[in-house]
N, C-alpha and C positions, 0 to 999 in steps of 0.2 A: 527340499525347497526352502523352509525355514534356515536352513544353514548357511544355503546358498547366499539366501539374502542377507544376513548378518554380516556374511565376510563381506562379500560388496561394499556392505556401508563402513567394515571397518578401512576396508581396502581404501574406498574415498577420504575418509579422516586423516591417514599413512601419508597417502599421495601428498596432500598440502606441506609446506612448509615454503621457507624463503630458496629459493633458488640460489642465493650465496646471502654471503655471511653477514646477520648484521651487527654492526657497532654498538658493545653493550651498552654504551648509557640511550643509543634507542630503543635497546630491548628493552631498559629500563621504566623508560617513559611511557612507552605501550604500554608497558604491565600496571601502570596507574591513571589508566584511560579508563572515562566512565562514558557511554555515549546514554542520550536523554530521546527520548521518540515513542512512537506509536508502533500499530501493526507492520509496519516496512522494515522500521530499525528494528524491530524483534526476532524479525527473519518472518513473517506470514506469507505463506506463498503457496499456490495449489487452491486456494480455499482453505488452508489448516495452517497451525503451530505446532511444529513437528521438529524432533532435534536434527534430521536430514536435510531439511531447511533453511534451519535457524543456524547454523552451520556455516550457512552459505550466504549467512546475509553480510550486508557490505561490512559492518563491526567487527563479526568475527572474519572475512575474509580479511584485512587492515591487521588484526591483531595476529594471523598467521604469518604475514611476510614480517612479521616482526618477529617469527619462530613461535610463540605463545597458542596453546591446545586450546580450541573449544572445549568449555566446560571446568576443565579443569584450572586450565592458566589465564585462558579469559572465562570470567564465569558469568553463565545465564540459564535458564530453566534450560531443565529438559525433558520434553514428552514424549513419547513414545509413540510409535505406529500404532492404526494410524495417521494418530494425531489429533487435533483439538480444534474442532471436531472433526472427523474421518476425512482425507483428502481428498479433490474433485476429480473430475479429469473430463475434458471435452468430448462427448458423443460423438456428435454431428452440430451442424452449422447450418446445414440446407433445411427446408428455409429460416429456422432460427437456429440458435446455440440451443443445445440440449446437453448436459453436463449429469455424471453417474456420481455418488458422492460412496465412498467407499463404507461400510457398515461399520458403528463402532465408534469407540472413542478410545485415543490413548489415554494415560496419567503423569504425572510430573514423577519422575525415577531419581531424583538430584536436591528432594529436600532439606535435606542435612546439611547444604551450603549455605554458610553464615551469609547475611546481608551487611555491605550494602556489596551486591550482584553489582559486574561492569557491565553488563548491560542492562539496564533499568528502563529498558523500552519497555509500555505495557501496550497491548494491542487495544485500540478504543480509545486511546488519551486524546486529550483535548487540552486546552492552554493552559484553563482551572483546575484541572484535573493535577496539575503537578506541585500545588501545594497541600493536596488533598489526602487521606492515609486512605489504606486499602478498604477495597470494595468485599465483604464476605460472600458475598452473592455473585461475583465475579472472580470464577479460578483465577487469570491471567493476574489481575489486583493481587492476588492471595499467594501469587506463586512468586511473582516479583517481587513483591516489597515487604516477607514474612516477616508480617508482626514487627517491623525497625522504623514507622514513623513514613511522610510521604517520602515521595521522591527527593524534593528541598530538601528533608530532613536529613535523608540519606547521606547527601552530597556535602551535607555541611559536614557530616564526621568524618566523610573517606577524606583516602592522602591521596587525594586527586591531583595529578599532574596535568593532564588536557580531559575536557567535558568538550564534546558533543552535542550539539540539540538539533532538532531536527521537529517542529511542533506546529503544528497548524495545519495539517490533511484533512483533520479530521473536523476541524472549526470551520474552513474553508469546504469540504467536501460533504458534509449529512444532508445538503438539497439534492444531494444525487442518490440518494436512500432512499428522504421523504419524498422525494418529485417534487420538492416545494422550498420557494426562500420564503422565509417568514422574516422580514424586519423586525431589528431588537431581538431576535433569537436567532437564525440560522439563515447565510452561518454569522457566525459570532461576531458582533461587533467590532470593526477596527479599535475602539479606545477600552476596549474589554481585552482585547488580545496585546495591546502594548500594555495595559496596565497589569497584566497576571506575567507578561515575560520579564516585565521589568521587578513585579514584587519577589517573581524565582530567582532571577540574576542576584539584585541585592543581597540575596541574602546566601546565595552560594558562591559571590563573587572573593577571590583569596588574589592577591597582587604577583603571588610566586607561581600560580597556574596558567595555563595557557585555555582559551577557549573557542571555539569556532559557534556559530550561530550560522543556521544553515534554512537558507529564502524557501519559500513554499511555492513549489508550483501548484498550477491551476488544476485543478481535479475535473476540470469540462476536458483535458485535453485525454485523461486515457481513453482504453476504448471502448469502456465501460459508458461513458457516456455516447458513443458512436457503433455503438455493437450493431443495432436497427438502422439502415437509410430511413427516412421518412419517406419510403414509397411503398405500392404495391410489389409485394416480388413473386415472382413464381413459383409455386411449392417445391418444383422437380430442380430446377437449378439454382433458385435461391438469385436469381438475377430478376434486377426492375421489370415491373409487367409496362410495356409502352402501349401510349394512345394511337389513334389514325394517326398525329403527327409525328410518330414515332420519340414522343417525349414520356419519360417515367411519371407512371401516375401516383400524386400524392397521395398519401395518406389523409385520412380525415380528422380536423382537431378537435380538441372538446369544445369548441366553442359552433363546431361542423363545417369548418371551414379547410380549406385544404392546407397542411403544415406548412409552413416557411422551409426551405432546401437546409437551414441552417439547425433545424429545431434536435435539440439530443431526447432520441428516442431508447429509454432505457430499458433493459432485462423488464423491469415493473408489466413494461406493456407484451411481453410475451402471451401468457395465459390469455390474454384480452383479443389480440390477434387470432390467436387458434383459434376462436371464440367466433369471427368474424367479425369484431370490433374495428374502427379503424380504414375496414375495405369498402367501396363503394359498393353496393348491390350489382350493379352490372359489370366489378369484376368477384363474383363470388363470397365477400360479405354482406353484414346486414344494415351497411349504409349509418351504423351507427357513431361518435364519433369515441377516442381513444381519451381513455378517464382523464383528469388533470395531474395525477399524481403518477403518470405514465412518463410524461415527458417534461424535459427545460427546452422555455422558448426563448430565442435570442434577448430579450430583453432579461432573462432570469441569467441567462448564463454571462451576461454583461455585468450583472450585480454580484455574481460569484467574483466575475477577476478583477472587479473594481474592491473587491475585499481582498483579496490577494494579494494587491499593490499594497493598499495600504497593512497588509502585516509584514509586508516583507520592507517599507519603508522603516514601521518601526522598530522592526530587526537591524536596519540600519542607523537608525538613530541612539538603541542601547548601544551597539558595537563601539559607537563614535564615541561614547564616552570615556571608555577604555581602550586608543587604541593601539596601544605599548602590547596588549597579548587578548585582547578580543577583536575575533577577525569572521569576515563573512565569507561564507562557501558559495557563489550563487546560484543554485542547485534549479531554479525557475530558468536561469537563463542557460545551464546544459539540458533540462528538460525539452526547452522551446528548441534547441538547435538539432537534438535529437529529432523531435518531432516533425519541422520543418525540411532538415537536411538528411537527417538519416546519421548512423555511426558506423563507420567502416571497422571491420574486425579482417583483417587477413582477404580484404577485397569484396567480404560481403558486409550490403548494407543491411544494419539492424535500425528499426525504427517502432512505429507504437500501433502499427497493423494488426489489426486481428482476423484469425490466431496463428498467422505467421511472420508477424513481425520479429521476435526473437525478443523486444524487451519485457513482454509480460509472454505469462506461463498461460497455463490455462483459466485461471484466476486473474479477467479483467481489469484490476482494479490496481493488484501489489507487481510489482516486477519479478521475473522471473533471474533463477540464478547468474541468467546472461546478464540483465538489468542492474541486478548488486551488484556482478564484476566490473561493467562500466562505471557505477558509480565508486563504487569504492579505487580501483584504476583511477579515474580523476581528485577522487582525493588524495591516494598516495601523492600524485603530483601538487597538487594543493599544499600538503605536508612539506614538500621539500622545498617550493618556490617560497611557501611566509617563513619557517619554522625553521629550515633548512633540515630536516629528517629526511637520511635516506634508506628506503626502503626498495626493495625488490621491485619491479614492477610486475602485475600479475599475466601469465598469458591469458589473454582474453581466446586464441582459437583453441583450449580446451575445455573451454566453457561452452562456447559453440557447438564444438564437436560431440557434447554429452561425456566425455571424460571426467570430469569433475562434474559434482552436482546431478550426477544422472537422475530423470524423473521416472519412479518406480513405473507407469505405465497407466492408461484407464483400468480402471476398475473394470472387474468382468460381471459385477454384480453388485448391488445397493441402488436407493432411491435415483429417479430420474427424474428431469424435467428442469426448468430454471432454479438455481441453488439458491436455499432460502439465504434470507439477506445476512444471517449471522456472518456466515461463510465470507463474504466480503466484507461487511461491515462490521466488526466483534464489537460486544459492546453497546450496540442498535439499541438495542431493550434500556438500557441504563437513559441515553441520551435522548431519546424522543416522547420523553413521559407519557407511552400509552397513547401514543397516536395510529389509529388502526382503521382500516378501510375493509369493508365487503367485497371479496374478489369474486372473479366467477364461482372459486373453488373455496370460497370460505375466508374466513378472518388470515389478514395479512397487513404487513406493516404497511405505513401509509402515510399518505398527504391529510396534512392540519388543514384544514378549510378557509382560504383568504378571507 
């Protein structure tokens, strides 16, 4: 069985390459590509940081159509099955998501690779975070940036030809962690967020490199924030429970009022439901209402993309100052068309459904190997329209197909129930200085008190 598996994965490794030949001064220029990001650009998917993965995130897919080996030709951690921490995999869904998390933890097998890593994603980054050195208390800090100084630091020694960034998920996204915006902390300040991307640029910005700065979409859109309708559902089919008028019955808010149709009901309020939190008494709960730190109400989730705008404005106001070789990817506006219109692969639409949309995995929150194939697919085009780099285009239906990237399968055994928030969130612990709430089942992260 173990052998079995090993070929597989090496099998999938084999399989990649450019489909024809590319022209070496763009092999060239791939091979001094540094990309800048969090958990997505790291390759996290599944719930874990796993080299089967990381493999497949949009970086290393980009850097194979350019011929260039994960690991070796493009280098970035790599951890082993399975994985950082043990990989999820979806249960059941009826009536909520229940996810198996596999036992275990891998280790980084790839130490001995000198820094600065081309991929310098750490999982958990945030916008301050990239002038910052590593975290010893955080593997992912520890594995990417061994002991060479922060990210900035890095960037200023390498012979970096094109940088990447990709920064703000994680500034724009921890109210969907905590359940809560906090003004002046979460998420992060518009003029905190242009003033840390603008102190990184400065000082990694070289006139002979090329650079792309890549817009943040809205973290209320995955489907992590829409996993729960805000209604009653039925245990046995996981569909709206209806009134005499044949209208789905709302949920009940913390305030005990029935939710707005709009409100993102998250993973948080699972345990609380089972509980009978949330349900009216007269449809089988205890009438009581669903904590605060369960859900974002339209008004919260409005203060999320009104910060979004503004960091992806001033993602365009750095670009603008350079714009001979700093160029914008607008990655908010393929998310929104995604999400809106769908992405056709070979006739099927992929869009941001759970958990059969096709662009996230069974982890909510990160895109799944389809999701990087599309994104990195529009980048390659990205590349050749500014930069004029021609690269392969990738097949996206073997990605579909499970050909590439195949996901090793649910766990047949390990912890069940909603996946603690590390698993989506890496890095949780660092960023929310000890904010924690009483759950049904005991201490778990949580909502700061307005």
């Amino acid at each position: 069985m173990r052998r079995t598996a090993a070929f597989g994965w090496i099998s999938v490794l084999m399989a990649f390459g450019p489909a024809q030949a590319v022209r070496p001064d763009v092999r060239a220029l791939l091979a001094h590509t540094y990309t800048v990001g969090d958990s997505i650009t790291a390759g996290w998917m599944h719930g874990t940081w796993m080299d089967r993965f990381s493999a497949c995130a949009y970086p290393a897919l980009i850097a194979r159509q350019a011929g260039l080996q994960p690991f070796t030709e493009f280098t970035m951690p790599r951890v082993s099955f399975p994985g950082w921490p043990g990989y999820s995999g979806l249960r059941t869904w009826v009536p909520y998501p229940v996810w198996v998390q596999y036992p275990g933890m891998g280790a980084l097998v790839n130490p001995d690779v000198p820094p600065p890593l081309h991929n310098l994603a750490i999982p958990g980054m945030a916008v301050q975070n990239l002038l910052q050195g590593e975290d010893p208390s955080f593997p992912p800090s520890v594995w990417v940036l061994r002991g060479a100084g922060s990210v900035t630091d890095q960037l200023q020694r390498a012979p970096a030809r094109l940088v990447t960034v990709w920064v703000g998920t994680n500034d724009a996204g921890l109210p969907l962690a905590l359940g809560s915006v906090v003004p002046g902390l979460t998420p992060t300040p518009v003029e905190v967020y242009e003033r840390s991307l603008r102190a990184f640029m400065s000082r990694v910005y070289r006139p002979e490199a090329q650079f792309i700065l890549m817009t943040v979409p809205d973290p209320t859109w995955t489907p992590r924030c829409h996993l729960i309708p805000p209604y009653v559902r039925d245990p046995h089919t996981g569909q709206p429970v209806r009134d005499a008028r044949g209208q789905p019955v709302p949920l009940i808010g913390p305030d005990g009022r029935p939710l707005d149709p709009s409100t993102c009901v998250m993973e948080q309020a699972i345990p609380y439901l089972q509980a009978g939190y949330g349900i009216p008494a007269a449809y089988g709960g205890n009438g009581q209402g669903l904590p605060h730190f369960t859900i974002l109400d339209p008004d919260e989730q409005a203060f999320i993309n009104a910060h979004v705008r503004g960091y992806n404005e001033a993602i365009r106001r750095i670009a603008a100052e350079h714009p001979e070789n700093v160029f914008v990817f607008d990655l908010y506006a393929l998310y929104d068309r995604i999400r809106t219109q769908g992405y056709l692969i070979g006739g099927i639409r992929i869009d941001f459904s759970y958990p059969l949309g096709g662009f996230y995995g069974h982890d909510p929150y990160h895109p799944s190997p389809i999701g990087h194939a599309v994104i990195a697919e529009e980048l390659i085009r990205f590349l050749h329209e500014r930069l004029g780099l021609d690269l392969p285009s990738l097949d996206l239906r073997r990605f579909l197909s499970g050909q590439e990237c195949p996901y090793p399968g649910v766990p047949s055994q390990g912890p069940q129930g909603p996946t603690p928030m590390m698993d989506r969130w890496p890095g949780l612990a660092r960023r929310q200085g000890g904010a924690y709430h009483e759950g049904p089942s005991g201490r778990e992260a949580g909502r700061r008190e307005r």
